[in-house]
C-alpha positions as semicolon CSV with decimal commas, in nm:
position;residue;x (nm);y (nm);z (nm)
1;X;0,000;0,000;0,000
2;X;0,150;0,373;-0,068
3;X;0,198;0,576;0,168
4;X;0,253;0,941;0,231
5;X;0,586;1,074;0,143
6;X;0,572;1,395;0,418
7;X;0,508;1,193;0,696
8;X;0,457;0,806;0,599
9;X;0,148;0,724;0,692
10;X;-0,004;0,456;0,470
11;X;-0,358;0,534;0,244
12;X;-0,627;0,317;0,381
13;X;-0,758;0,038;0,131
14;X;-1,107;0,270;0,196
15;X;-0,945;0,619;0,046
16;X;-0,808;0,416;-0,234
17;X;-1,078;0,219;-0,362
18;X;-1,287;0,531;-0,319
19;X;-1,087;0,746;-0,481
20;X;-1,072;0,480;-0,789
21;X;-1,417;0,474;-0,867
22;X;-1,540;0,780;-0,825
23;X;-1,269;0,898;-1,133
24;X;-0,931;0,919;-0,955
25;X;-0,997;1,190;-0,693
26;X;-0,719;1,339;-0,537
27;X;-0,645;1,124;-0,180
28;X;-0,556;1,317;0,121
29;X;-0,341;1,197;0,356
30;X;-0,540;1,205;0,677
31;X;-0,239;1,341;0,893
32;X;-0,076;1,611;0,748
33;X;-0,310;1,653;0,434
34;X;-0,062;1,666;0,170
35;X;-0,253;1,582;-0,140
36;X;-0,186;1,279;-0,401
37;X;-0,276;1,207;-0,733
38;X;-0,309;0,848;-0,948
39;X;-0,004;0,725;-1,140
40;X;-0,106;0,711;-1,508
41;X;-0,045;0,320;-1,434
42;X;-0,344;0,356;-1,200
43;X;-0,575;0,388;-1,439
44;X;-0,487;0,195;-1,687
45;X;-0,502;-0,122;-1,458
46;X;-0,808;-0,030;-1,255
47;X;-0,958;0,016;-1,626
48;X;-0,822;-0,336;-1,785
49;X;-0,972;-0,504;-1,438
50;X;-1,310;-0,336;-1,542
51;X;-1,300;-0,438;-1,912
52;X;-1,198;-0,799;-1,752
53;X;-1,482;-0,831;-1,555
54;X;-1,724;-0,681;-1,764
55;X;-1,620;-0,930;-2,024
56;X;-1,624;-1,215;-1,839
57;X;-1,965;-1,129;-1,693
58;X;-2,101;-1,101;-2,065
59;X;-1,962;-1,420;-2,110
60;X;-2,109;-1,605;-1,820
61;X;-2,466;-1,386;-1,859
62;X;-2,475;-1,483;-2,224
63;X;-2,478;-1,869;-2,132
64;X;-2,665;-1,848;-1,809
65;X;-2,928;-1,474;-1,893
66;X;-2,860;-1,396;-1,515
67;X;-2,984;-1,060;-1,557
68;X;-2,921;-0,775;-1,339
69;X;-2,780;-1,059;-1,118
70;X;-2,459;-1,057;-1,378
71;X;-2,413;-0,646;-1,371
72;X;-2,408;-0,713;-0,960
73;X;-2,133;-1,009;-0,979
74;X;-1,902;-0,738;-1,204
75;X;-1,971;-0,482;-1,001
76;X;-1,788;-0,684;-0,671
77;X;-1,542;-0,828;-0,906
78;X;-1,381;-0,485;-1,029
79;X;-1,383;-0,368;-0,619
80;X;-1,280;-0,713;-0,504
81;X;-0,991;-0,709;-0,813
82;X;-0,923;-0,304;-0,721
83;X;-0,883;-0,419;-0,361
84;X;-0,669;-0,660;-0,416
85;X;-0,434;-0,486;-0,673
86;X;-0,424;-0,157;-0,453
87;X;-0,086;-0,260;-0,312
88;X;0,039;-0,194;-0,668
89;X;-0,120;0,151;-0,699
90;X;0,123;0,465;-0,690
91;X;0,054;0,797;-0,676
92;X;0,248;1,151;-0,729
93;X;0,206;1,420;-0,505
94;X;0,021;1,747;-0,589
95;X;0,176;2,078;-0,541
């Protein structure tokens, strides 16, 4: 997991995933507030995990015509996946 590099306090897995989906907000570092951006790297993982499961949840939906039930499943397979690869995630500081 990154951490800040003013005063090394690691990003929770929360502020991370947060900041993913809701288009790469800045994270704050909750004790000094020095701000952080997402690598360029960031996004172009967290986006192939999304195509992933998106495509494999066509896949499965087109055999099986789960429904809404198969937009659910990729839904907690990108956060699940995001989660997981957030200790790859790296971020450059703003300002």
């Amino acid at each position: 997991m990154e951490k800040c590099t003013n005063c090394n306090k690691k990003f929770s897995l929360g502020q991370v995933i947060k900041s993913s989906f809701l288009a790469y907000r800045i994270v704050k570092c909750s004790n000094c507030g020095a701000l952080y951006e997402h690598a360029t790297s960031n996004r172009v993982l967290i986006g192939f995990i999304a195509v992933l499961s998106l495509g494999t949840a066509y896949l499965i939906d087109k055999y099986y015509n789960w429904g809404v039930k198969m937009f659910l499943l990729a839904a907690i397979m990108v956060v699940l996946l995001t989660a997981v690869v957030s200790v790859f995630l790296r971020f450059k500081r703003v300002g």
